[in-house]
N, C-alpha and C positions, 0 to 999 in steps of 0.2 A: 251202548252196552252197559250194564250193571256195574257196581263197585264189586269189589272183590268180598267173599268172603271170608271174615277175620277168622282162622284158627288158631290159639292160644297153645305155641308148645311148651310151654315151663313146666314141669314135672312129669313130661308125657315121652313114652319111648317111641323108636318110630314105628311100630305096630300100632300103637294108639293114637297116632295121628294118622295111620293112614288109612286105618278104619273109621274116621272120626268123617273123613273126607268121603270115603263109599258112601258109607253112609248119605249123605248130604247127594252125591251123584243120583241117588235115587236109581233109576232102570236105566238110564242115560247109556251106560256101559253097556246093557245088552243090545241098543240100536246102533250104537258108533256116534262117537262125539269127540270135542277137542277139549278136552279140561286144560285150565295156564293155573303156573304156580308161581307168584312172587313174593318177596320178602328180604330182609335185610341180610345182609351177609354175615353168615355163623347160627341163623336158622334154622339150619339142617334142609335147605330145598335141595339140592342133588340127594342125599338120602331116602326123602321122603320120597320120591318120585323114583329111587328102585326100588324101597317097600311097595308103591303101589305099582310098580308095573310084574311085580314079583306075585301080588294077587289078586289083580286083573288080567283071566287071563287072554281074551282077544283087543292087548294094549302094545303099545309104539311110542318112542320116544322123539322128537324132532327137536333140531337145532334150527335155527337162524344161522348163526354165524358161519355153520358148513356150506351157506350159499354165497353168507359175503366173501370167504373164503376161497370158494370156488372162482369169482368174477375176479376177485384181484387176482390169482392164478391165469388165467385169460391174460388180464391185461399185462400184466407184467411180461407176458410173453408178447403180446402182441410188438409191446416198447420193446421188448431186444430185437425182435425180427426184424423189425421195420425201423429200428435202429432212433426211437423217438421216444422224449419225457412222459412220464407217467399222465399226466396233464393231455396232451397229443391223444393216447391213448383211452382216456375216459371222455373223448367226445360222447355227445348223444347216441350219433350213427354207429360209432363204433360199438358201443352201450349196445345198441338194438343187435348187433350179429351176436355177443357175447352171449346174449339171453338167449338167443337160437340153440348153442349149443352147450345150452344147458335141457338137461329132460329129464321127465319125474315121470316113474311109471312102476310095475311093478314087472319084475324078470324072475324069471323061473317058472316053472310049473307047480300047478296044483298047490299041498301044503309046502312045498320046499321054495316055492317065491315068495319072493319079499320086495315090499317097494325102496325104491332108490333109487337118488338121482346121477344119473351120466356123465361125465361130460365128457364132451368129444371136439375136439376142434384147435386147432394151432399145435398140433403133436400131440394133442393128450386124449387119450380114450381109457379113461379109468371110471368106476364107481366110486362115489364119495367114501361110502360105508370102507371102502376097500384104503383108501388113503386119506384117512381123514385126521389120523393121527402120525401123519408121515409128511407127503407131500403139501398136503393143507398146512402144516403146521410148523413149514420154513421158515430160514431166518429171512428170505425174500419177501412172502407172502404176510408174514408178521406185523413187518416192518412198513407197508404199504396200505393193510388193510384200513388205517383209519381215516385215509385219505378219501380210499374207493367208496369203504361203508357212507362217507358225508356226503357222496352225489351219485348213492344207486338204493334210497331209501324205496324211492317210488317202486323201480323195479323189483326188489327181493319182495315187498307188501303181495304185488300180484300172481308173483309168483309159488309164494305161498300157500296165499288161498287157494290156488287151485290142487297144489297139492296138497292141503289138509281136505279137500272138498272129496277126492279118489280116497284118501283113508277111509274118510267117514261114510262113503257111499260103500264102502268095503267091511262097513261092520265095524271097525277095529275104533278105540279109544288110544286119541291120540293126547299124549302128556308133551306140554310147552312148559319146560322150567327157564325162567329171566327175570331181567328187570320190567317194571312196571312202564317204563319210557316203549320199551321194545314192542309188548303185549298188549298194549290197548289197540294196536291195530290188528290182534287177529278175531274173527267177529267168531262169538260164544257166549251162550249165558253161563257157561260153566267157570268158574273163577275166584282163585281161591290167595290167601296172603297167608303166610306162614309170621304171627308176629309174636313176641315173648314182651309178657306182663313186666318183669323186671329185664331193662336194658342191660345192666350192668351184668347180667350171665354170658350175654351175648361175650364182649370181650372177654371174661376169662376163658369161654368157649373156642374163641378165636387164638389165644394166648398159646390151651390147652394144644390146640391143630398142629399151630406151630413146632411145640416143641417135640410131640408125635411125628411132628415131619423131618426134623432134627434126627430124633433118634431112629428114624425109619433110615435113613445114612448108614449107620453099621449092621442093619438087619442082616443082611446076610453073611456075614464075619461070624454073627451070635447066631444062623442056622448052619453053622460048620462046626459049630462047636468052640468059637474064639471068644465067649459070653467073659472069659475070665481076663484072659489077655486084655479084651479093653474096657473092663472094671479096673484092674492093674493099671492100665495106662493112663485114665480119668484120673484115678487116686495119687498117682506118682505126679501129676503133671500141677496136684496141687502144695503139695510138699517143698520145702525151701532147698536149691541146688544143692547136691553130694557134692565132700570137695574130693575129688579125685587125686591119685599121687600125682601126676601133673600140673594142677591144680596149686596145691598143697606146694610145689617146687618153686613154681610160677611166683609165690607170695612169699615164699623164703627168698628167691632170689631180691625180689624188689625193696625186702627189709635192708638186707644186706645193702644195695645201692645206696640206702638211706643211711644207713650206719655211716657209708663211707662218704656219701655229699658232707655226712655235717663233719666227720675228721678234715676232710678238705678245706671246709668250709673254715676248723679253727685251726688250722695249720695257719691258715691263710690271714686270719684277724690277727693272728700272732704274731707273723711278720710284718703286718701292718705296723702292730703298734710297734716293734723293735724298729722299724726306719721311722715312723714319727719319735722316737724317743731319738735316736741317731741325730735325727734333721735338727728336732729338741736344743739337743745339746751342740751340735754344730752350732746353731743360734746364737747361742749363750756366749758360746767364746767367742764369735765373733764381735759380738753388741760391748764384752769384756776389754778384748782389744780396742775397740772403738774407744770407750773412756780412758783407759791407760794412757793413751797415745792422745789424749786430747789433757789430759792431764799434765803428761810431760811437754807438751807446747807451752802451756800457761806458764810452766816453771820457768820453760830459755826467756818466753816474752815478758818473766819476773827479773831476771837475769839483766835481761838488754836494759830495761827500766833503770834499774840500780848505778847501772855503767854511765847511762847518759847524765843520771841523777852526779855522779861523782867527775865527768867531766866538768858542767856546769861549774859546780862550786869549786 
């Protein structure tokens, strides 16, 4: 298969890139064909691809992952029934029933049918289109798919191709937006890369998503009419805390604790130092008595001296 075709969106809205792409289609669109659309993420490929299904108009859009989607649905069911690991479940054999009751075809009549696939099997008889953003998109199914998608590549490939092979024999122009890992396996010359001359738009474009995704959270607050309330609320929320009487009480009371720790506090050093001065002076007279009394010893044992001194002679 061909390398993709580089289209360059830096300065181009998506009407002009999605005309940029017909263009390049040539009559392709008027026999039925699969055009893939890849490109770095913050490109604009989901856009691009409902600009041009918006004016192409016998066009179709196809997932991949609505199939891997669908086989871990299978399996996950198959393991509770049959009461075994996910692992158990992704044998080969069991693989092969899973893909039975999977079917691509087109239902309905005349203009009011449209193709999509079935599934039917282990309880479940739903169209994809019908739960694809419901039951597909469980915390079960979520959770699982990356296990399933690493050992049912083979399988979803041929699956595929057959049902892009009924599109295109159906006339219709079929649009594959993904990654480039996914999309070298679907066979087309039609192929196109959505790339930006300057990277660095990409992320504030990405930035920009974000925070559109952000404020997309209170959109419907601000379609009641709540646009003020949480302007109000945003603006208060940056503002330093009101003191409330409460508040305000809370902090008078805890001064006052403090006034009165430190009165306690010198009540308390005060009578310290009144029993050290006490103990002090206790000291004093005692150490005083001690000399007195060591004094008048000297004097008796001056005395005795004298006495023996006048025996003697």
């Amino acid at each position: 298969d061909p390398s993709p075709v580089a289209i360059n969106v830096l300065g181009k809205n998506p009407d002009e890139v999605a005309a940029e792409i017909i263009e390049k289609l040539g009559d392709a669109p008027s026999k039925g064909c699969v055009m893939t659309l890849e490109g770095l993420s913050g490109t604009g490929k989901g856009t691009t691809v409902a600009k041009l299904q918006e004016k192409l108009p016998k066009s179709t859009t196809w997932s991949n992952g609505d199939i891997f989607r669908s086989i871990t649905l299978l399996a996950t069911k198959f393991a509770e029934e049959k009461k075994v690991g996910l692992d158990e479940a992704l044998k080969p054999e069991n693989l092969a029933d899973f893909m039975k009751m999977l079917k691509f075809d087109k239902y309905g009549e005349g203009d009011d049918g449209a193709f999509d696939v079935e599934i039917d099997g282990l309880g479940v008889k739903e169209r994809v289109s019908k739960v694809n953003k419901t039951l597909l998109k469980s915390k079960e199914v979520a959770t699982n798919i990356p296990k399933v998608a690493a050992v049912t590549q083979g399988e979803v490939i041929m699956f595929v191709k057959d049902a892009l092979s009924k599109m295109v024999e159906a006339g219709l122009t079929v649009l594959v937006e993904g990654r480039a890992a996914t999309l070298k396996y679907i066979d087309t010359p039609h192929r196109f890369e959505l790339i930006m001359s300057d990277e660095n738009i990409i992320g504030a474009r990405r930035a920009a998503q974000r925070i559109g995704a952000t404020a997309a959270a209170s959109a419907e607050d601000m379609k009641e009419g709540k646009t003020w309330e949480i302007l109000e609320k945003v603006c208060k929320s940056m503002l330093p805390k009101e003191e409330t009487p409460e508040v305000k009480a809370e902090a008078a009371k805890e001064e006052k604790g403090e006034e009165k720790e430190g009165a306690e506090g010198g009540n308390e050093e005060a009578k310290k130092e009144q029993e050290g001065s006490a103990e002090e002076a206790k000291k004093e007279e005692g150490e005083e008595a001690k000399k007195e009394e060591g004094e008048e010893a000297k004097k008796e044992e001056g005395k005795e001296e004298e006495k023996k001194e006048e025996a003697k002679a």
